[in-house]
N, C-alpha and C positions, 0 to 999 in steps of 0.2 A: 521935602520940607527943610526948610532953615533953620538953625538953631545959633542963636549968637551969644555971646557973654558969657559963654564955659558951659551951655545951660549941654546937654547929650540925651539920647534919647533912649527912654525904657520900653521893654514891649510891656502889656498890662494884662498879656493873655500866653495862652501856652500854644505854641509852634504843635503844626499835628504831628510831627514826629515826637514832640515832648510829650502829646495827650497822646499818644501809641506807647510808650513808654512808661507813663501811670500806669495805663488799662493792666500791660505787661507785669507789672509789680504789683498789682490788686489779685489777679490771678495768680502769680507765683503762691503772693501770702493764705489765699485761699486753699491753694492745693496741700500745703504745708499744714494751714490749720487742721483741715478735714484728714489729712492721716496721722496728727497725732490726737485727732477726737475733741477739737477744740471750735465751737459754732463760731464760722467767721463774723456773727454779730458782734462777740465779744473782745473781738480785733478793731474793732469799728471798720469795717471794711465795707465804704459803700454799696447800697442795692443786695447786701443780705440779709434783710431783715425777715427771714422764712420763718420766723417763731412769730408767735401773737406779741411776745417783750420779750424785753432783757431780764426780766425775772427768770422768764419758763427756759428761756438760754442758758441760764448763769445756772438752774438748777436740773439741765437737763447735761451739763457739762460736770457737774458734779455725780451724777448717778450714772453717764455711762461714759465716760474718762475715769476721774478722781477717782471715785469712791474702788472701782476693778484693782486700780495700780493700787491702790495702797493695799486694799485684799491681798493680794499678791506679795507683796513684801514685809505686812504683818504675818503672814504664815509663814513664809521662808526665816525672818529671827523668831516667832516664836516656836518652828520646829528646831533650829540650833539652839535655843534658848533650852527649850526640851532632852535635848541630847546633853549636851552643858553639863545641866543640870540633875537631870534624872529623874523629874516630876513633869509629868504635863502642865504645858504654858501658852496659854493662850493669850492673845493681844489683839484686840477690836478697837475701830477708831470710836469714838466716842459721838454721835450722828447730832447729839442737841447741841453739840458745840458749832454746826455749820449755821454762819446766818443763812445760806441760801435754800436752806431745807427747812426753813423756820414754820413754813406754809404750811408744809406736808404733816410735819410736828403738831400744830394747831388743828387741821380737821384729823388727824389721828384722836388727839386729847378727847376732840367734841366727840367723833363718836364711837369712842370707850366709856366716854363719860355719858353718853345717854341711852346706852345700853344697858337698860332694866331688868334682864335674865342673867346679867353675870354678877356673880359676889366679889367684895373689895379685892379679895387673895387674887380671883380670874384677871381683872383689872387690870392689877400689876404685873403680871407676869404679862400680859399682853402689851402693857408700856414699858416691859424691860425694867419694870424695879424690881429691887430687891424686897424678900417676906419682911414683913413684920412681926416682932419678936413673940408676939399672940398668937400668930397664925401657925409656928414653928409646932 
């Protein structure tokens, strides 16, 4: 082909040694995700979309990554915390502050909340609040 007037020529596609070299880097990032517990959907890394969404992804990386590692490292400062100190100390993450467990939160709520055999006290001890100053 000719090209006159300064005009040079681009390719518009990728050389198979270049598309060998993607494939190469989608699999490294994959191997990487999966052992440190991270759904290569949430990488965007094409062709893994093995969850139904990115919802059940993003909440399935929070329950068995996230949620383990921090376990683990709230009990480690809040056992120095304990020693420290000389009172038992305890430290939980706080679980309604995650938007991605906002789901599980919701059908939790509904069915405590339409469960007719338990009293308001039972209720709350099963959503983790605290009594009420009547109940005490």
């Amino acid at each position: 082909m000719l090209l006159e007037g300064g005009l040079d020529w681009k390719p518009m596609g990728f050389s198979p040694s270049d598309m060998e070299f993607q494939k190469t880097k989608e699999a490294a990032g994959r191997e990487i995700a999966t052992a440190f517990g991270v759904p290569p959907m949430l990488m965007g890394i094409p062709g893994d979309a093995t969850y139904s969404n990115y919802q059940e992804a993003n909440r399935a990386f929070y329950r068995l990554t996230v949620l383990p590692l921090v376990a683990r490292v709230t009990a480690g400062i809040s056992h120095w915390l304990s020693v420290f100190t000389g009172e038992v100390v305890e430290l939980r993450p706080d679980l309604d502050q995650i938007p991605a467990l906002a789901v599980e939160r919701d059908q939790q709520w509904a069915r405590v909340g339409a469960a007719d055999f338990l009293t308001p006290a039972e209720k709350r001890v099963l959503l983790g609040l605290p009594r009420l100053a009547e109940q005490e």
